[in-house]
C-alpha positions as CSV (number, residue, x, y, z in Angstrom):
1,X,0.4,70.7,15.3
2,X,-1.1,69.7,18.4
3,X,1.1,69.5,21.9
4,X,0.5,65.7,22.1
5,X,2.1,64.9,19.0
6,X,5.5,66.8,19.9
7,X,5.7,65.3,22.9
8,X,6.7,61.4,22.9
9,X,5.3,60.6,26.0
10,X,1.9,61.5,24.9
11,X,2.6,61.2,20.8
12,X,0.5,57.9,20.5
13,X,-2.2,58.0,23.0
14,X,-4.8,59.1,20.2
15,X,-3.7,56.0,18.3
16,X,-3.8,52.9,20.6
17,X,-6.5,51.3,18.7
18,X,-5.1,51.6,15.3
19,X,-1.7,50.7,17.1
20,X,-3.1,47.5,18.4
21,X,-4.9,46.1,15.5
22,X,-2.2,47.2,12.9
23,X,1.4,47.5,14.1
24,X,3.4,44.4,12.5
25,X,4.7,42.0,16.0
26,X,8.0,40.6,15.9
27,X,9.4,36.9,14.7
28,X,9.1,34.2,17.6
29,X,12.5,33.6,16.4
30,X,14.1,36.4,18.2
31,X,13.3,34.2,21.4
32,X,14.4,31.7,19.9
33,X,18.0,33.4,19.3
34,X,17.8,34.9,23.1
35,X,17.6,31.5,24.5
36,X,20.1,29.8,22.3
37,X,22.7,32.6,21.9
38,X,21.9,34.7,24.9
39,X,21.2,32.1,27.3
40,X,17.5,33.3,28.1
41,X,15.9,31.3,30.6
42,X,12.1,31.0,31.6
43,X,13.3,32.0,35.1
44,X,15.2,35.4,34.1
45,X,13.4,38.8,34.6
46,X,13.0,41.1,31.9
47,X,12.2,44.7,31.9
48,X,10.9,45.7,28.5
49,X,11.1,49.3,28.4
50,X,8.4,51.3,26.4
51,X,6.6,48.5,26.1
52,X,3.8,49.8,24.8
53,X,0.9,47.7,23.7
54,X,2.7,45.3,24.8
55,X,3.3,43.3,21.7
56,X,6.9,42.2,22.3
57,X,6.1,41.7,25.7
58,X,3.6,39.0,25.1
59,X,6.5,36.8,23.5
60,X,8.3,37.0,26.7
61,X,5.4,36.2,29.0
62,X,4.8,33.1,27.0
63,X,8.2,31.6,27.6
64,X,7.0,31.9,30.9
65,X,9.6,35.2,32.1
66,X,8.7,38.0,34.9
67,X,8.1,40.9,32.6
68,X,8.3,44.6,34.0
69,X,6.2,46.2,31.4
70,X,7.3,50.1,31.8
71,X,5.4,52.2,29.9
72,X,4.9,56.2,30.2
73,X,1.8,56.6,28.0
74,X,-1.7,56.0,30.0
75,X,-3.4,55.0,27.1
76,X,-1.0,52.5,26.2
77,X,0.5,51.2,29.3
78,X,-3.8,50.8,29.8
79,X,-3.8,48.7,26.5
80,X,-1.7,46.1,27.7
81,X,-2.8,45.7,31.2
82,X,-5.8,45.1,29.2
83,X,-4.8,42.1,26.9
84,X,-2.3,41.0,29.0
85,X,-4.2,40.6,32.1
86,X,-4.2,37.0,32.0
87,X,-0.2,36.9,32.2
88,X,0.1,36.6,36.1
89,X,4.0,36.8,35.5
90,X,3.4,40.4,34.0
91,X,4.0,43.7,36.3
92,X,2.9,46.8,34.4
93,X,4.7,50.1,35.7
94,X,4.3,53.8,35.3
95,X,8.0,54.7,34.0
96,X,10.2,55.9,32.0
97,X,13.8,54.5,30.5
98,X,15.4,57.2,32.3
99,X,13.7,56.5,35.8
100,X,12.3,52.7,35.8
101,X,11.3,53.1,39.4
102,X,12.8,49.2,39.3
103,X,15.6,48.2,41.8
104,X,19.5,48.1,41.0
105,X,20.4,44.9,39.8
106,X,16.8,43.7,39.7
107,X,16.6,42.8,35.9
108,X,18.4,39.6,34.0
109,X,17.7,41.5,30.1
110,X,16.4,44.4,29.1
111,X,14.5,45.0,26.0
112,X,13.5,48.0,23.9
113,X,11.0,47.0,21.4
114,X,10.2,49.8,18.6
115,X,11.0,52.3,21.3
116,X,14.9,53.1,22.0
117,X,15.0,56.6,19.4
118,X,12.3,58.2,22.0
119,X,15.1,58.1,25.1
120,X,17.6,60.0,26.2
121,X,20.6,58.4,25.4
122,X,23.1,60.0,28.4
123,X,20.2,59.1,31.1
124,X,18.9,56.2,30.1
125,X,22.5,54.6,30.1
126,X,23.0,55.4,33.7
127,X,19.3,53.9,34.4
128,X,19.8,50.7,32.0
129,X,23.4,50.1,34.1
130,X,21.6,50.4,37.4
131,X,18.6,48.3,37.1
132,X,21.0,45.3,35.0
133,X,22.7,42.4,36.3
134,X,26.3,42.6,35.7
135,X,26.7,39.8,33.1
136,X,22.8,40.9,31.5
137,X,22.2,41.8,27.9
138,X,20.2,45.1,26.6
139,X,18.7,44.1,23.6
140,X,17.3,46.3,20.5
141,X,14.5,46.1,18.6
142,X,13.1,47.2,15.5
143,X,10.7,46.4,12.7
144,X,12.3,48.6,9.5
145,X,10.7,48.7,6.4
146,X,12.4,47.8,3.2
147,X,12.1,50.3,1.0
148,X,13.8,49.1,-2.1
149,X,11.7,45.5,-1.4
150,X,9.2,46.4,-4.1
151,X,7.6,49.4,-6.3
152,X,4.9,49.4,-3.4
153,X,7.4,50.1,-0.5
154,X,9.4,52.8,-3.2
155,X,5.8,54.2,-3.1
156,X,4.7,54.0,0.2
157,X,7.9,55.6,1.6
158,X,7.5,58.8,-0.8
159,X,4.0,58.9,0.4
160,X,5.1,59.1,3.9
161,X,7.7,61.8,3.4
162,X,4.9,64.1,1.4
163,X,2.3,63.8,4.2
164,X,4.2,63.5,7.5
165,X,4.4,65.9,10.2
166,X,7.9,65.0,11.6
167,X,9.0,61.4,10.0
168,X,12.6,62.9,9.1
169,X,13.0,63.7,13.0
170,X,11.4,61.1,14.6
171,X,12.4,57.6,12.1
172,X,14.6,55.3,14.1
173,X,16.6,54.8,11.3
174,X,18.6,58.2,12.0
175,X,20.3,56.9,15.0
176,X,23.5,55.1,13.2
177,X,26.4,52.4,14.5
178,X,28.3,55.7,16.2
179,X,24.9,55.4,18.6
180,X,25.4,52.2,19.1
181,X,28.8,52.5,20.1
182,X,28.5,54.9,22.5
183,X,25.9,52.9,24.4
184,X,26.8,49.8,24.7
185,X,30.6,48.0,25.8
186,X,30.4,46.4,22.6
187,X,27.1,44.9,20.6
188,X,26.2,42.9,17.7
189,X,23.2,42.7,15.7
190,X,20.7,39.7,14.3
191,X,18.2,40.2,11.3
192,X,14.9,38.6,11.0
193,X,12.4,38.9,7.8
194,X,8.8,39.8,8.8
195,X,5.5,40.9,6.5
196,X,2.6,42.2,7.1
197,X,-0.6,41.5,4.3
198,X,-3.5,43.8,4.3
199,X,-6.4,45.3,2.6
200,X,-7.3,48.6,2.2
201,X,-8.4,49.2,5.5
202,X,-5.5,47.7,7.0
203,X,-3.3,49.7,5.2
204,X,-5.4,52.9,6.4
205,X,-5.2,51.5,9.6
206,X,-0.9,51.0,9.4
207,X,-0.6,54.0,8.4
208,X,-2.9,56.1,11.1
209,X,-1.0,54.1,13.9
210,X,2.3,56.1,13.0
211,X,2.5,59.4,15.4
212,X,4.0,61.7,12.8
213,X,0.9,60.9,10.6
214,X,-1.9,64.2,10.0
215,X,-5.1,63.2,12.1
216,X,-8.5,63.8,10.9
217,X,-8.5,67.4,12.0
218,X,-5.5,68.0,10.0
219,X,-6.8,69.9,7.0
220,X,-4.2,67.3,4.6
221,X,-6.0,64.4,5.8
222,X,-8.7,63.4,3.0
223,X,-5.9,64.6,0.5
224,X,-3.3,61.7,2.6
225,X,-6.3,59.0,2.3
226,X,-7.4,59.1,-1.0
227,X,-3.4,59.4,-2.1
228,X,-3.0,55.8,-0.4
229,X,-6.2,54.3,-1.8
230,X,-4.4,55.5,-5.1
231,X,-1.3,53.7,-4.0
232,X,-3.5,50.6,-3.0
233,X,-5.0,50.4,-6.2
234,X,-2.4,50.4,-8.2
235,X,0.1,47.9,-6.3
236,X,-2.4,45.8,-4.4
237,X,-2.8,41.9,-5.7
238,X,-6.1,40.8,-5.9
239,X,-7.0,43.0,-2.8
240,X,-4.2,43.0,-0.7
241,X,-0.5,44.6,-0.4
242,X,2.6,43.4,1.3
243,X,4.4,45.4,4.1
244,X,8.2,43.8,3.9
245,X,10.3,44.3,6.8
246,X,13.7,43.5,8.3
247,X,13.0,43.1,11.7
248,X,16.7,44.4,13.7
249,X,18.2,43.2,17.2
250,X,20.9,45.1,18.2
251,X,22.3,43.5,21.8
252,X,25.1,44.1,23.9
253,X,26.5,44.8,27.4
254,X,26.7,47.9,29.2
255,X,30.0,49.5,29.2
């Protein structure tokens, strides 16, 4: 295993472009719920903290928030300068969830899209309760598969624990409600459905974007592919296949 793929600030930076064209986004709803049961407002600043690609970060720009997009990863943190460079209200920063670089008290919410399992949890309290306003939410976010949502997504998560590198380690889903807990003063959590549809290709594409996936060097590779385009045939419908999610937001004040 290569050095880049242990390390998580430089896991996905040979898999931006898969990561852009093929990662599932999140529900518009989940502004929705911020502004109606969070009291979001177009004025509030946000720092969205590994934000990546910036695709949760594009839902905040367009209800017209300050976003501080902090990202570690060159290659991503590049990415959404990129696609987000018509976003005047975006501010794209070289950090980290333990050391922001942003002010104390400078932040309204702070969000954590597809990211917060990478952090350390001890740190990145202390940084989350400096940056915060004192009455401001931290807010969760996941897209989790559905295993038991069909024979496909039985399939597809047996075929990701034969050909993974590290999925055991490195799936979100191992941090429970004791995690939670220990974070947060006291938090709550919303569910939202979300799909993705895609052909063959997209499903290739899915599945490269992951960074506990074998690369083409990796001598299981061609055996990984033509083990999905087996998959693909036999649960795709007339050409395509259904990702089915349940997209998570776990929110809270700092204790």
């Amino acid at each position: 295993m290569k050095e880049n793929s242990k390390n998580p600030l430089t896991r996905f930076s040979n898999r931006v472009e898969n990561y852009i064209k093929y990662r599932p986004g999140y529900p518009v709803e989940i502004i929705d719920f911020m502004k109606n049961d969070l009291n979001l407002d177009s004025t509030d600043t946000i720092a969205d903290i590994g934000s990546g690609t910036g695709l949760f970060s594009e839902l905040l720009l367009k209800n017209g928030n300050t976003v501080y997009g902090i990202e570690p990863n060159n290659e991503m943190r590049t990415a959404a300068e990129n696609i987000l460079q018509l976003y005047k209200n975006f501010i794209s920063l070289n950090g980290t969830a333990e050391r922001t670089t942003l002010k104390e008290n400078s932040c309204d919410f702070i969000t954590c899209a597809q990211a917060f399992h990478w952090f350390d949890l001890l740190k990145t309290k202390k940084e989350f309760s400096r940056i915060l306003n004192n009455d401001g939410y931290v807010i969760l976010i996941w897209n989790s598969r559905i295993n038991d949502a069909s024979d496909f997504m039985s399939a597809f998560e047996n075929f990701l624990n034969k050909f993974s590198i590290d999925y055991q380690k490195v799936n979100h889903q191992i941090i429970g409600l004791e995690t939670f807990g220990k974070f947060f003063n006291n938090f709550e959590v919303q569910y939202f459905p979300n799909e993705q549809v895609f052909d063959f290709e997209g499903l290739k594409g899915r599945v490269l974007s992951a960074s506990y996936i074998p690369t083409e060097e990796d001598y299981r590779f061609s055996n990984m592919i033509e083990e999905l385009r087996s998959l693909f045939d036999k649960f795709n419908e007339k050409g395509k296949i259904k990702m089915i999610y349940q997209t998570e937001v776990y929110f809270g004040r700092m204790s």
